[in-house]
MARPAFI-971451 format. One record per residue (C-alpha): residue number from 1; z, y, x; residue in one letter. Coordinates in steps of 0.5 Angstrom, whole numbers, plus 500, padded with zeros to 3 digits. Each point is the difference from the previous one (the first is absolute). Layout:
N
<pt><num>NUM</num><pz>Z</pz><py>Y</py><px>X</px><residuo>a</residuo></pt>
...
// end
This chain:
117
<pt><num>1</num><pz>725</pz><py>268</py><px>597</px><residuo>x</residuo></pt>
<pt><num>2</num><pz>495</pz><py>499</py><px>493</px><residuo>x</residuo></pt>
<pt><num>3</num><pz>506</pz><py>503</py><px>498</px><residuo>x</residuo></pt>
<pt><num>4</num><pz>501</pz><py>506</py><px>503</px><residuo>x</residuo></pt>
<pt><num>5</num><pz>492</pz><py>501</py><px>498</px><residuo>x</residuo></pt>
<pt><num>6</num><pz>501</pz><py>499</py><px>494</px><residuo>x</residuo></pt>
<pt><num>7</num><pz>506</pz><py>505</py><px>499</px><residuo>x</residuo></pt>
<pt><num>8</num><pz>497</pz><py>506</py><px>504</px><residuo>x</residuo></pt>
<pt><num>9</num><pz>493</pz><py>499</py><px>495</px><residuo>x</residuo></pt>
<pt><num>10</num><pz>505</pz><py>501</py><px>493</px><residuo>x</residuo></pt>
<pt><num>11</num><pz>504</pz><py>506</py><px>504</px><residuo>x</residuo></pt>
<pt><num>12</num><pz>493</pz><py>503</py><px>502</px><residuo>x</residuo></pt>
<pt><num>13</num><pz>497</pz><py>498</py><px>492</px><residuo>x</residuo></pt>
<pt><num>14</num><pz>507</pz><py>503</py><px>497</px><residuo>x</residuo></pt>
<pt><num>15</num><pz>499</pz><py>506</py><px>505</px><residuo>x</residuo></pt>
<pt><num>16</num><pz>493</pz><py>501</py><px>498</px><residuo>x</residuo></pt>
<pt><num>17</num><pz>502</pz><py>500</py><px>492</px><residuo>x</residuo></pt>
<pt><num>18</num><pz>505</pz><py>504</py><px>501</px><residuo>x</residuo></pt>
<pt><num>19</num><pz>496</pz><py>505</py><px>504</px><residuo>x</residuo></pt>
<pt><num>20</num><pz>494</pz><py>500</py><px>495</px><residuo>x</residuo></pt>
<pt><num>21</num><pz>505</pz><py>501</py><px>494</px><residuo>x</residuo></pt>
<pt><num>22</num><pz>504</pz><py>506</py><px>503</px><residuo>x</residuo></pt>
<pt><num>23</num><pz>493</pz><py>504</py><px>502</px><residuo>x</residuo></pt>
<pt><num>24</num><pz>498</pz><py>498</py><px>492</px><residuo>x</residuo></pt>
<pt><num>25</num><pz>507</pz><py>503</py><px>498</px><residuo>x</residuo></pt>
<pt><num>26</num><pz>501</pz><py>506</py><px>505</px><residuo>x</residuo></pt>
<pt><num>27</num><pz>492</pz><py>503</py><px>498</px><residuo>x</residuo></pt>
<pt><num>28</num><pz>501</pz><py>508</py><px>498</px><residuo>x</residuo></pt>
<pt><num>29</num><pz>496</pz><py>501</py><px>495</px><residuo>x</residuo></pt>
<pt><num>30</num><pz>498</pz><py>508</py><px>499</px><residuo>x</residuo></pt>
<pt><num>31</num><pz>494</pz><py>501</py><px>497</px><residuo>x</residuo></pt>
<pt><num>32</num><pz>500</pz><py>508</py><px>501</px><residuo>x</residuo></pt>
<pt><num>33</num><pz>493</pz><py>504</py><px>498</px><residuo>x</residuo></pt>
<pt><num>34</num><pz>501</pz><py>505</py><px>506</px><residuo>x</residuo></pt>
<pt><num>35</num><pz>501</pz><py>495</py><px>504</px><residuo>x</residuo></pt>
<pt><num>36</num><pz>494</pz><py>496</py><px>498</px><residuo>x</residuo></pt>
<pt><num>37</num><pz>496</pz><py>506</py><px>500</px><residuo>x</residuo></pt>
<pt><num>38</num><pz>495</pz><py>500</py><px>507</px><residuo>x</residuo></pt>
<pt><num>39</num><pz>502</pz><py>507</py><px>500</px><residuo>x</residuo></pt>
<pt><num>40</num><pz>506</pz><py>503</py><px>502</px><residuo>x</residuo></pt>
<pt><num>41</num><pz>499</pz><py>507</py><px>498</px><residuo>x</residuo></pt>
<pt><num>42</num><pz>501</pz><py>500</py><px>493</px><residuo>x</residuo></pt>
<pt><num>43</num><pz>492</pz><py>501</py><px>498</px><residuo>x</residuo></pt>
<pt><num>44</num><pz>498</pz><py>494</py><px>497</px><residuo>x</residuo></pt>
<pt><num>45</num><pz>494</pz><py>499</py><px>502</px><residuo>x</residuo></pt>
<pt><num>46</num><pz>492</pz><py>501</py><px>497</px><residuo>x</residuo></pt>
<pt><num>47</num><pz>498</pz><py>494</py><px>503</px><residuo>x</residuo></pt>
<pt><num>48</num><pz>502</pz><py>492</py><px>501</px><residuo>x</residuo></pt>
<pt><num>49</num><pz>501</pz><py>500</py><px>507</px><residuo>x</residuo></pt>
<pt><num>50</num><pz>499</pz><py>493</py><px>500</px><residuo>x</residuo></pt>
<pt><num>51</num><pz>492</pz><py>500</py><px>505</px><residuo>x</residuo></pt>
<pt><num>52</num><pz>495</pz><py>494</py><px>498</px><residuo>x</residuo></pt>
<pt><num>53</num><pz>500</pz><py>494</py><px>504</px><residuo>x</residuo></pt>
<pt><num>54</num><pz>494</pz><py>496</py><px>500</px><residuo>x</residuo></pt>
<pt><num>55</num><pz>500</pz><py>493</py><px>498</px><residuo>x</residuo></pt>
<pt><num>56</num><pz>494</pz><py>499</py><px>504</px><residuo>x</residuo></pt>
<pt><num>57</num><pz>504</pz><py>502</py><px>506</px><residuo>x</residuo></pt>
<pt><num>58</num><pz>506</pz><py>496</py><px>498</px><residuo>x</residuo></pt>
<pt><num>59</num><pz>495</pz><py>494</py><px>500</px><residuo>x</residuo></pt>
<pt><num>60</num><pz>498</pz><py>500</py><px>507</px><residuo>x</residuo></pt>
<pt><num>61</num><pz>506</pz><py>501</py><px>502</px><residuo>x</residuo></pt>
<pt><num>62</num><pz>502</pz><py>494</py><px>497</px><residuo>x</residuo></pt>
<pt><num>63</num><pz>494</pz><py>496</py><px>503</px><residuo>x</residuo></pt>
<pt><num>64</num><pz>500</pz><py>503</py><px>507</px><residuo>x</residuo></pt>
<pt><num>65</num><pz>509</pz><py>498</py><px>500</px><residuo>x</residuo></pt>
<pt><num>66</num><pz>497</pz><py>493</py><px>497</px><residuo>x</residuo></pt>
<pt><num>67</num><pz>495</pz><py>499</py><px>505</px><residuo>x</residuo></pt>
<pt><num>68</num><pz>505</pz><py>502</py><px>506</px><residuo>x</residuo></pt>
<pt><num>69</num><pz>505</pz><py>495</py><px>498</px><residuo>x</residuo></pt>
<pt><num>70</num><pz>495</pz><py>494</py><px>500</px><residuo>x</residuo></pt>
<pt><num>71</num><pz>497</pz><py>503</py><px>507</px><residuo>x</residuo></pt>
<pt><num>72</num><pz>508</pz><py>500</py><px>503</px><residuo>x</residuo></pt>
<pt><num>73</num><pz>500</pz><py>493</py><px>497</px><residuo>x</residuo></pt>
<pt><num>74</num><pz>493</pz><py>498</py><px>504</px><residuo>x</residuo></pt>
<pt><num>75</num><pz>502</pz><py>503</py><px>507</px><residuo>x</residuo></pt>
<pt><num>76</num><pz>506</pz><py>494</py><px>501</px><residuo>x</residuo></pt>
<pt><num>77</num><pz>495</pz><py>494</py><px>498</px><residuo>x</residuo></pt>
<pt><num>78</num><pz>497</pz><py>501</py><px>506</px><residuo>x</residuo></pt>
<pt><num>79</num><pz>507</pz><py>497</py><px>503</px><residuo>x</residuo></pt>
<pt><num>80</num><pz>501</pz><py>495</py><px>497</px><residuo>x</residuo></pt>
<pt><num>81</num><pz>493</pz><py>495</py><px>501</px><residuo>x</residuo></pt>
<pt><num>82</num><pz>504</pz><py>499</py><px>507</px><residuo>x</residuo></pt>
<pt><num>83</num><pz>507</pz><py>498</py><px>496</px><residuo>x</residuo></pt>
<pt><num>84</num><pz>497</pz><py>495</py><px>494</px><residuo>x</residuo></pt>
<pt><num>85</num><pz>494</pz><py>496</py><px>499</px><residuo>x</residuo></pt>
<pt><num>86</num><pz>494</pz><py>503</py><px>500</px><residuo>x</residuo></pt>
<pt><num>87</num><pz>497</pz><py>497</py><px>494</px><residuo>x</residuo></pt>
<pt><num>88</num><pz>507</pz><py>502</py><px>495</px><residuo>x</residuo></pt>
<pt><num>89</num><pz>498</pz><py>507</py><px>504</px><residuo>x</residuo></pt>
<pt><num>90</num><pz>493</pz><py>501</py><px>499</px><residuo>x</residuo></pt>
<pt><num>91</num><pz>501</pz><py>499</py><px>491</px><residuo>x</residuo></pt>
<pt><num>92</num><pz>505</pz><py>504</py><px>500</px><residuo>x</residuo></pt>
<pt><num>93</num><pz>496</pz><py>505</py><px>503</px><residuo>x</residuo></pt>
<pt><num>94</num><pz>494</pz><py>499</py><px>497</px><residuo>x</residuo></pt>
<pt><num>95</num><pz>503</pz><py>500</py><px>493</px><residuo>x</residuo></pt>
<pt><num>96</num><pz>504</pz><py>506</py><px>502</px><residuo>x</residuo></pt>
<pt><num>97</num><pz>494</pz><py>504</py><px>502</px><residuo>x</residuo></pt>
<pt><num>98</num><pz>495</pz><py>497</py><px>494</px><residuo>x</residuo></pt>
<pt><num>99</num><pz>506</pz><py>504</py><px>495</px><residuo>x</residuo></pt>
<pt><num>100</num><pz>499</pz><py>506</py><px>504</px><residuo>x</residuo></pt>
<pt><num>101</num><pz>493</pz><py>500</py><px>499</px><residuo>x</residuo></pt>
<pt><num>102</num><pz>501</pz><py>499</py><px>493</px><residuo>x</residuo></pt>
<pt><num>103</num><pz>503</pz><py>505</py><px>499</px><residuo>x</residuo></pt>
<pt><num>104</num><pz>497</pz><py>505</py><px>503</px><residuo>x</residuo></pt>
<pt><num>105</num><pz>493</pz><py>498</py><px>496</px><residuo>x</residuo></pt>
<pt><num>106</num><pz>504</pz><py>500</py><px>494</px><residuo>x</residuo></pt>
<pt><num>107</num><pz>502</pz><py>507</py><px>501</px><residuo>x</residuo></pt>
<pt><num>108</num><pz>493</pz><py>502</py><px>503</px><residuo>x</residuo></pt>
<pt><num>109</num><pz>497</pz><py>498</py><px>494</px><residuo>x</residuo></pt>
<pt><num>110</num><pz>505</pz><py>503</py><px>496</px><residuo>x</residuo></pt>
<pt><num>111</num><pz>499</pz><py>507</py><px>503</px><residuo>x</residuo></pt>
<pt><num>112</num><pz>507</pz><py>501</py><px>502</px><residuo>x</residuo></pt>
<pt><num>113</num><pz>497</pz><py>501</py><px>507</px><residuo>x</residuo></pt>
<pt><num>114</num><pz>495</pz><py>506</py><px>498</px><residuo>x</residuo></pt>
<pt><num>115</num><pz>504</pz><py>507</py><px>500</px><residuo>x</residuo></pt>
<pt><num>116</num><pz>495</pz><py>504</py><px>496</px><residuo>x</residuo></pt>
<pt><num>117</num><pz>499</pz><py>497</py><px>493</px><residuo>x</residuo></pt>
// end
């Protein structure tokens, strides 16, 4: 049995080199002005069509995804209490609860939170 597992592994190893070497090999690479070009009318164009971003958008953004990962991950705790021990339970939390204070204050005193510098 140990072997079969270890013989389906090299085969799906083997596979996958193989697979990544011939997406690496079989790569078109046309680097065509006209094709590149934003417009396909044939103007080129007045102005860069790239619009600005706020970095202070993205920063928020980042925050907020930070922080509603670490709230996904707070709901399940309440389950668990009943399945381990309570003390193993209660430092886990806490810690996990202080972490998340502390980088809240770290980014409030930062000003990462404040919209408008």
């Amino acid at each position: 049995m140990q072997i079969l597992i270890i013989l389906l592994s090299i085969i799906m190893s083997l596979t996958l080199i193989v697979m990544m070497i011939t997406n690496i090999l079989a790569k078109k690479k046309n680097e065509d002005r006209e094709k590149n070009s934003p417009f396909e009318c044939g103007f080129d164009p007045f102005i860069s069509s790239r619009i600005p971003f706020s970095l202070r958008f993205f920063l928020i953004a980042m925050i907020f995804l930070i922080f509603d990962v670490e709230i996904a991950l707070i709901l399940p705790m309440s389950i668990i209490p009943f399945n381990s021990n309570i003390m193993n339970w209660s430092i886990t939390s806490i810690s996990f609860l202080i972490i998340l204070i502390i980088g809240l204050y770290h980014e409030w005193k930062e000003g990462s939170l404040k919209w408008a510098m």
